[in-house]
N, C-alpha and C positions, 0 to 999 in steps of 0.2 A: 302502703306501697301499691302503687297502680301496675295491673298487667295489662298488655294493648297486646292487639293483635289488629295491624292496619292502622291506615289511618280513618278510609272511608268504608265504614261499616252498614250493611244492609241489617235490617231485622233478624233477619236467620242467620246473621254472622255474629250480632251482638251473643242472641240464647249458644253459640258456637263457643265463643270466646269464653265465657262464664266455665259451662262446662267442662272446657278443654280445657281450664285453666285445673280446675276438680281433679280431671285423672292424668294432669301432667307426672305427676311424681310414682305412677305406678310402676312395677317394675316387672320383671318376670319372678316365679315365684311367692308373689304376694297373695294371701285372701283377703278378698277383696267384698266388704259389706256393701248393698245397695239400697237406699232406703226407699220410700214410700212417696207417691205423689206425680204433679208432671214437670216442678224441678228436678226433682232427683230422677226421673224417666230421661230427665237433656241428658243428664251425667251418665246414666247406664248408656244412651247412645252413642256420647263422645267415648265412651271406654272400647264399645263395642267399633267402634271405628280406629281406636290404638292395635287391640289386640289383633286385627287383621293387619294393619298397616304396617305395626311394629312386631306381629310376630309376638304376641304376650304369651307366654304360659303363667297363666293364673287360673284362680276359683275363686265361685262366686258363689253367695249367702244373700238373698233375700228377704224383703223386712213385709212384704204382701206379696198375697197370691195375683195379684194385676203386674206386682212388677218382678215375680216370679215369670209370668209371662210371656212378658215384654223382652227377658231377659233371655228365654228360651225362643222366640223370633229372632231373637240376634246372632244368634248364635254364639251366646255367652256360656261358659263352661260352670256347671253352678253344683256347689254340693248342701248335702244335708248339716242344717247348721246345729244338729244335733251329739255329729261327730266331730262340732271343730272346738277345739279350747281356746284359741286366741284367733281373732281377725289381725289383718296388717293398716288395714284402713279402710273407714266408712265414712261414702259419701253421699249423702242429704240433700234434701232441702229444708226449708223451713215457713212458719206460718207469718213469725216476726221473733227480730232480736233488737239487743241494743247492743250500746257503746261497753256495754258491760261485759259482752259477749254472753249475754244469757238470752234463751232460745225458746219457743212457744213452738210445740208440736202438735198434732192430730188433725187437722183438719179433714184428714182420710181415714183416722180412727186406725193407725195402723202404732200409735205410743209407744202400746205395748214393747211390742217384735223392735221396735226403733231402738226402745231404750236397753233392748236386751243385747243388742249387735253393737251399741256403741259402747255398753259396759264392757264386751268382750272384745272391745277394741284396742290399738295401739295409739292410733292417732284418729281423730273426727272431724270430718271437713262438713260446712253445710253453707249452702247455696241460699243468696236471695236477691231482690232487686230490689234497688234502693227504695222502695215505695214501702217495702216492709220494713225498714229501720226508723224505730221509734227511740225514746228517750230512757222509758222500761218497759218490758213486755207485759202484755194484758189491755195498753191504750189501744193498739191499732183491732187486737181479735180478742173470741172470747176463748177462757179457757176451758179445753175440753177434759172430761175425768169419764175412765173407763170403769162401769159399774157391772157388778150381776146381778143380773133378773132376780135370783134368786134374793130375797129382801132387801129387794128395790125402795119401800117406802121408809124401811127401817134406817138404811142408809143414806137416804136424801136427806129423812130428816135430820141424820147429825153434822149433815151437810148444813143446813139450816142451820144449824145451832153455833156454824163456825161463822154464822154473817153473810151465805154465800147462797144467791138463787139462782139456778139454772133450769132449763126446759131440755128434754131428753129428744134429743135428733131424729129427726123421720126422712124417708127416701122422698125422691120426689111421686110416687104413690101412695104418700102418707102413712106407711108403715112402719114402725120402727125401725133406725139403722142399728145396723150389726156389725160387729168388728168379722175382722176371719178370726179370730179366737170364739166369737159368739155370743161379745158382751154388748151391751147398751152403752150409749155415750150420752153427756147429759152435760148441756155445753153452757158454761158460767161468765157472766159478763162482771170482770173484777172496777173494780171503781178509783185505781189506782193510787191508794193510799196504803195497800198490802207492803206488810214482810215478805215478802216471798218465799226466802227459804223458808222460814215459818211456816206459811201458810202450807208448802210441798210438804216438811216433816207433819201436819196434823194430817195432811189427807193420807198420807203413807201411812198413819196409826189408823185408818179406818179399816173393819176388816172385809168388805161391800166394795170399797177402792180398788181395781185391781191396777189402775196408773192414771195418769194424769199427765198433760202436757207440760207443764214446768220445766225445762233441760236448763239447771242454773248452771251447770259447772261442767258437762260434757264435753262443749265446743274446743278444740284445740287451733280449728281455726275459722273461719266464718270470711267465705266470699262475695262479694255485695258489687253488684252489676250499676254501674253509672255510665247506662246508655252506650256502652262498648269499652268502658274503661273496667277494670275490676279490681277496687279494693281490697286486698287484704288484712283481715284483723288476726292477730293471734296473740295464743293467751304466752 
């Protein structure tokens, strides 16, 4: 199903329409997950643009302290997602998906908090542009797996031992990157003959794993930008 918004679309209408498409369904009373990145930074904008407009009373949960932030510039109403037991819905972006609706996260290292807000979800919406829809995920990016320092080599190596080489992400000052949890990311370029779920349940038996980019089964619905049109997939 395609969503329009116009016919003649400028740039900043297309990343408009994607978004607005994201927090069409919001309601008052909802909480409302925000994830990580600068798709899902569109979607915190077009909400933040509802809940003035429309008058939302909602609460919001945070997947990073960047788009805790962002969220707090907006003047988005955000609580501790410490106290919440169920979200109403969480909206994403993503690194790449497919046709399968299975989803490739971390590029911002933020997996972790991602996968924790969309477990505690009701419904999962995530944003991309058609340039990120592949055939399976792992073609277009590499996957990323969130490690601790703490026996770092011990866990690489049974990383190794599952077939899998990756190089651990540094800033651009060459330092290692760090999640806001604190972990190392160590980012694996798959060779697209994976099981995937497979390959998710071995790294999940790792005890050095603390996540991984893999989101096979999350996605409830997956919006995909074509140039001002937006696709909808749902499972």
């Amino acid at each position: 199903m395609l969503w329009r918004r116009g016919s003649a679309l400028s740039e900043q209408d297309v990343v408009d329409a994607l978004a607005q498409a994201a927090v069409a369904n919001i309601v008052s009373g909802m909480i409302v997950g925000l994830g990580a990145g600068r798709t899902a930074a569109r979607g915190v904008r077009a909400l933040a643009e509802r809940v003035r407009d429309d008058k939302l009373d909602i609460q919001c949960v945070a997947a990073s302290n960047a788009t805790e932030a962002l969220a707090r510039e907006l003047g988005l109403p955000l609580t501790d997602f410490a106290l919440v037991e169920e979200i109403d819905i969480l909206i994403d972006g993503a690194d790449e998906v497919d046709k399968d609706m299975r989803v490739m996260k971390g590029s911002r290292g933020a997996m972790t908090r991602e996968r924790m807000l969309a477990w505690a979800s009701r419904h999962c919406v995530f944003m991309v542009d058609e340039q990120k829809v592949s055939d399976k995920i792992g073609t277009l990016t590499s996957l990323p797996v969130a490690l601790m320092a703490f026996g770092l080599s011990s866990t690489r190596r049974a990383i190794r031992d599952l077939g899998l080489n990756g190089v651990c992400r540094r800033d651009l000052d060459g330092n290692f990157f760090l999640t806001d949890n604190g972990n190392l990311v160590l980012d694996i370029k798959l060779n697209g003959q994976e099981d995937l779920e497979h390959l998710a349940a071995q790294l999940n038996d790792l005890p050095g794993v603390i996540d991984h980019g893999l989101f096979l089964s999350e996605a409830d619905v997956i919006l995909i930008d074509h140039k001002g049109e937006v696709e909808r997939l749902e499972r």
